[in-house]
C-alpha positions in Angstrom: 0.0 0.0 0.0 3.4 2.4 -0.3 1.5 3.8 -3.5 -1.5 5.0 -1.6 -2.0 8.4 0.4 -3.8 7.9 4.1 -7.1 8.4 3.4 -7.1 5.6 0.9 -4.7 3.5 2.9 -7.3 3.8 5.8 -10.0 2.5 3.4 -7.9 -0.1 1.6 -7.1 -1.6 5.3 -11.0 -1.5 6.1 -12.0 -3.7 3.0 -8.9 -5.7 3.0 -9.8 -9.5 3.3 -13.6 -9.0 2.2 -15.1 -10.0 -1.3 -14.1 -8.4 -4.2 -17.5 -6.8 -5.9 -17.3 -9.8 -8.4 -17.0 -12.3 -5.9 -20.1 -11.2 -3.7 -22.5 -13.2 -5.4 -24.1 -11.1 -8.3 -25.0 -7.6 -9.3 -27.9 -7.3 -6.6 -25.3 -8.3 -3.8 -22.5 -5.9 -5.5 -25.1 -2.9 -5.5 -26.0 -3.6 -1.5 -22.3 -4.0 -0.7 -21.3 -0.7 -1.8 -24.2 1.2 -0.3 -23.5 -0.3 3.2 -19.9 0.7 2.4 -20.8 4.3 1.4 -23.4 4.7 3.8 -23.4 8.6 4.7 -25.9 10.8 7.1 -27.1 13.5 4.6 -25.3 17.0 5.3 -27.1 19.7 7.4 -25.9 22.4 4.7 -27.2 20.7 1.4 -30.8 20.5 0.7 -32.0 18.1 -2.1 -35.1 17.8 -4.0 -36.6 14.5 -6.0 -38.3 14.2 -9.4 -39.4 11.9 -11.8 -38.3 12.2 -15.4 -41.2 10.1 -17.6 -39.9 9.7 -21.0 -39.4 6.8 -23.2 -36.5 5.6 -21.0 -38.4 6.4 -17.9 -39.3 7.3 -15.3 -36.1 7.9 -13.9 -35.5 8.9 -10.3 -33.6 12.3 -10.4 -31.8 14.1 -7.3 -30.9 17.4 -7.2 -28.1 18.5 -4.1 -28.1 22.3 -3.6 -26.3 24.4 -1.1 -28.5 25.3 1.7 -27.1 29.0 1.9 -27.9 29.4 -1.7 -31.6 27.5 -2.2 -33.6 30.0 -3.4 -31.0 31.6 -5.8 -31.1 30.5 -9.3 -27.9 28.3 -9.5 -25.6 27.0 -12.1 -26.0 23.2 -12.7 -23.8 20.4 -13.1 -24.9 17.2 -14.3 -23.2 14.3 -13.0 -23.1 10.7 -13.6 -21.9 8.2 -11.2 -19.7 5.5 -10.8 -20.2 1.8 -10.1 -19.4 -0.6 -13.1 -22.7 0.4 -14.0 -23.7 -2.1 -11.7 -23.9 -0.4 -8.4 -24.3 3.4 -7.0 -27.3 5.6 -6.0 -27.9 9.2 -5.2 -27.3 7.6 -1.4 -24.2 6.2 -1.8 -22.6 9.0 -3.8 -24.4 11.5 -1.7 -20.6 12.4 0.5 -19.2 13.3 -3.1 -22.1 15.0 -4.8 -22.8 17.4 -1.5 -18.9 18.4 -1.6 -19.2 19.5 -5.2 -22.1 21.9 -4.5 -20.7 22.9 -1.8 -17.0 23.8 -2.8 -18.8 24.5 -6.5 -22.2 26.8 -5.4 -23.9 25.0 -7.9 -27.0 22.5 -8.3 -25.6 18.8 -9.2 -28.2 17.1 -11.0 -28.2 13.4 -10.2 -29.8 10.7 -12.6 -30.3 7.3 -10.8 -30.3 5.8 -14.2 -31.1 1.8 -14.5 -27.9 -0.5 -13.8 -27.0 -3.5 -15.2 -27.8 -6.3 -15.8 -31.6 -4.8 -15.6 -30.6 -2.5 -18.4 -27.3 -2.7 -20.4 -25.5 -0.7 -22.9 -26.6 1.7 -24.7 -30.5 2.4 -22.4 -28.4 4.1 -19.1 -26.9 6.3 -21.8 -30.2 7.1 -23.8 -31.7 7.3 -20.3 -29.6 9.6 -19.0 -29.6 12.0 -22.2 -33.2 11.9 -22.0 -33.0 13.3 -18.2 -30.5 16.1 -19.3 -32.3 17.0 -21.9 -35.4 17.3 -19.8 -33.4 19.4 -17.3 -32.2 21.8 -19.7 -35.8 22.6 -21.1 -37.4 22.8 -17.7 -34.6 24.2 -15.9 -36.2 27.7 -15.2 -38.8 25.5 -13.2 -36.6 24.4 -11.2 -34.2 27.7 -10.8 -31.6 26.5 -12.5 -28.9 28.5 -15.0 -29.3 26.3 -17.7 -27.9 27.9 -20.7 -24.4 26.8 -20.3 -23.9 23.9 -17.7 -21.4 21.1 -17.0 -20.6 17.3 -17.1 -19.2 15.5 -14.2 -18.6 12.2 -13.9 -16.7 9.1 -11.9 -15.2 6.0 -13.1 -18.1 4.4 -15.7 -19.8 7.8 -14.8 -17.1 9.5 -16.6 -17.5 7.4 -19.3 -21.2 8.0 -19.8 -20.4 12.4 -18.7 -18.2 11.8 -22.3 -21.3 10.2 -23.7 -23.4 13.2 -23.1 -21.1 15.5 -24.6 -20.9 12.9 -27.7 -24.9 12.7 -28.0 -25.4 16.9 -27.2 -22.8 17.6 -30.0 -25.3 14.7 -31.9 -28.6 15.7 -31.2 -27.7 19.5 -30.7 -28.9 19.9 -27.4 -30.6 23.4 -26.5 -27.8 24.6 -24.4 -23.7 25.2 -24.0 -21.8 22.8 -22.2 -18.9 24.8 -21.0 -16.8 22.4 -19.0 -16.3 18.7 -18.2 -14.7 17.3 -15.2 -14.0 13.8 -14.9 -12.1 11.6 -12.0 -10.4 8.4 -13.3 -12.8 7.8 -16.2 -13.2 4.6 -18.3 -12.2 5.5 -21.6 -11.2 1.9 -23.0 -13.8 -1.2 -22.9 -12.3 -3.6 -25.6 -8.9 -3.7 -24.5 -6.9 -3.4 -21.6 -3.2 -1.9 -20.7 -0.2 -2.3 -18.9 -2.1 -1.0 -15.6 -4.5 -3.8 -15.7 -1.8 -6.4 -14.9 -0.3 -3.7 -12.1 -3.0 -3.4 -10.1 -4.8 -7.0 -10.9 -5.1 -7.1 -7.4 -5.4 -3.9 -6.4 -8.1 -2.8 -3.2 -12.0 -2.6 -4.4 -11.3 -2.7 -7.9 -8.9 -5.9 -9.3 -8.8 -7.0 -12.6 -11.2 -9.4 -12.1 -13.9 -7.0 -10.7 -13.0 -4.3 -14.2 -13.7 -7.4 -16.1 -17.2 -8.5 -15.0 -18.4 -4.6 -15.0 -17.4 -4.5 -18.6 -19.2 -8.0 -19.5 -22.4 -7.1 -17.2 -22.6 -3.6 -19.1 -21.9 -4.1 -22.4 -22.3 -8.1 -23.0 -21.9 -7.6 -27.1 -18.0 -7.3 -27.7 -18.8 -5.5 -31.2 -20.5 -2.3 -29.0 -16.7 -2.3 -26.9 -15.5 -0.7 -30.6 -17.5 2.0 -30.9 -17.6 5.7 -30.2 -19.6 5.1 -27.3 -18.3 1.9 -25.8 -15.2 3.1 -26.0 -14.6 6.6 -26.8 -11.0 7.8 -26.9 -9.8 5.1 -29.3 -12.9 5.6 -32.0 -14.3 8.9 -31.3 -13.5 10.9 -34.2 -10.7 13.5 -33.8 -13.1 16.0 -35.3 -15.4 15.4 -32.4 -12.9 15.2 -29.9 -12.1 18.9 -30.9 -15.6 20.1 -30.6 -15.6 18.5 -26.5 -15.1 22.1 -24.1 -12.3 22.5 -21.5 -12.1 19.3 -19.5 -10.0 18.5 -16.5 -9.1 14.6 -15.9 -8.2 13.6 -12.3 -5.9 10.3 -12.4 -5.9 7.6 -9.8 -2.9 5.9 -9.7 -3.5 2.9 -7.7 -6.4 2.3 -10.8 -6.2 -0.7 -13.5 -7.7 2.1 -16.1 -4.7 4.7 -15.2 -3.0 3.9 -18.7 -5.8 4.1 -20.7 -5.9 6.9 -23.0 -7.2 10.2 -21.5 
């Protein structure tokens, strides 16, 4: 664990000896592992609201986390999209990381619970979660939101789909600018691996193993791995590429996706 700062040493040596996500049993055991893991009492100084986005990929359960201090002031928004191997996550177990971003941000996160695998796989969480950005930006004033130029955030496989979105937007033209992305240790690769795989095989929370079955859960047709969407920085057009805004890419180096291309 030299290769790991405290804070992540501390929660490697808390999981060290249990289960590998993979090894728990199936998707349903996965998802209730990890929100006993990231269990979190919700922060006196965000205030969240729930809707429902009907649609055809719908309904889809949406949060929205606001800085107390700033409720009733019409906010900037930032639409995130978490991680998980597509398999796990909620608004409750990424609720620690979404209220620090409005806090240190002073802007609204949008939150899509969009439908995880195996239940739905590859491409419906991404046509899902479009349809819920989408929705946000046309009924943003209703919910006192800033929506003519937002962001994309995104995690792991929810920086995956946050690159998604901004592939789709460009796509579809959606109705408004998307002035930044911000993604930490996104997947960028899903048909083949790198050096860092074999590194970190065996690394805390996330092995080889583990990065394997998420990939096979999600998208179980190898073909949809070699494609813009499946895996986006080795056949997304360099044309498109150039069309993405400002983007900032935090690394994990303890990671089996740290070599893929960024």
């Amino acid at each position: 664990m030299v290769n790991l700062d405290p804070i992540n040493a501390k929660f490697a040596a808390a999981i060290d000896g249990l289960p590998a996500p993979h090894q728990l049993g199936g998707p349903e055991k996965a998802f209730e592992s990890l929100e006993k893991l990231q269990r979190h009492k919700p922060a006196n100084d965000i205030v969240t609201q729930s809707i429902e986005v009907g649609g055809k990929y719908g309904p889809t359960s949406v949060t929205l986390f606001r800085p107390k201090a700033l409720v009733h002031k019409p906010l900037p928004m930032i639409f995130y999209t978490h991680g998980g191997g597509w398999v796990m996550g909620s608004a409750k177990s990424f609720a620690v990381l979404v209220e620090d971003l409005a806090r240190r941000t002073g802007a609204a996160i949008v939150f899509p619970d969009y439908t995880l695998a195996p239940h739905r796989t590859f491409p419906f969480p991404f046509e899902q979660s479009y349809e819920v950005l989408e929705y946000m930006i046309r009924h943003g004033k209703e919910y006192n939101l800033l929506v003519k130029t937002i962001a994309l955030a995104g995690d792991s496989v929810g920086g995956h789909m946050a690159i998604a979105m901004m592939q789709m937007s460009l796509q579809r033209q959606l109705p408004a600018t998307i002035g930044q992305i911000v993604l930490w240790a996104p997947v960028t690769v899903t048909h083949k691996k790198y050096p860092s795989y074999t590194t970190f095989k065996d690394g805390p929370f996330l092995p080889e193993a583990t990065m394997d079955w998420m990939i096979e859960t999600f998208i179980p047709n190898k073909s949809d791995r070699e494609t813009a969407l499946g895996s986006p920085l080795t056949h997304l057009p360099d044309d498109v590429v150039s069309k993405f805004p400002p983007t900032i890419i935090f690394l994990s180096t303890v990671d089996p996706l740290s070599q893929a291309p960024m």
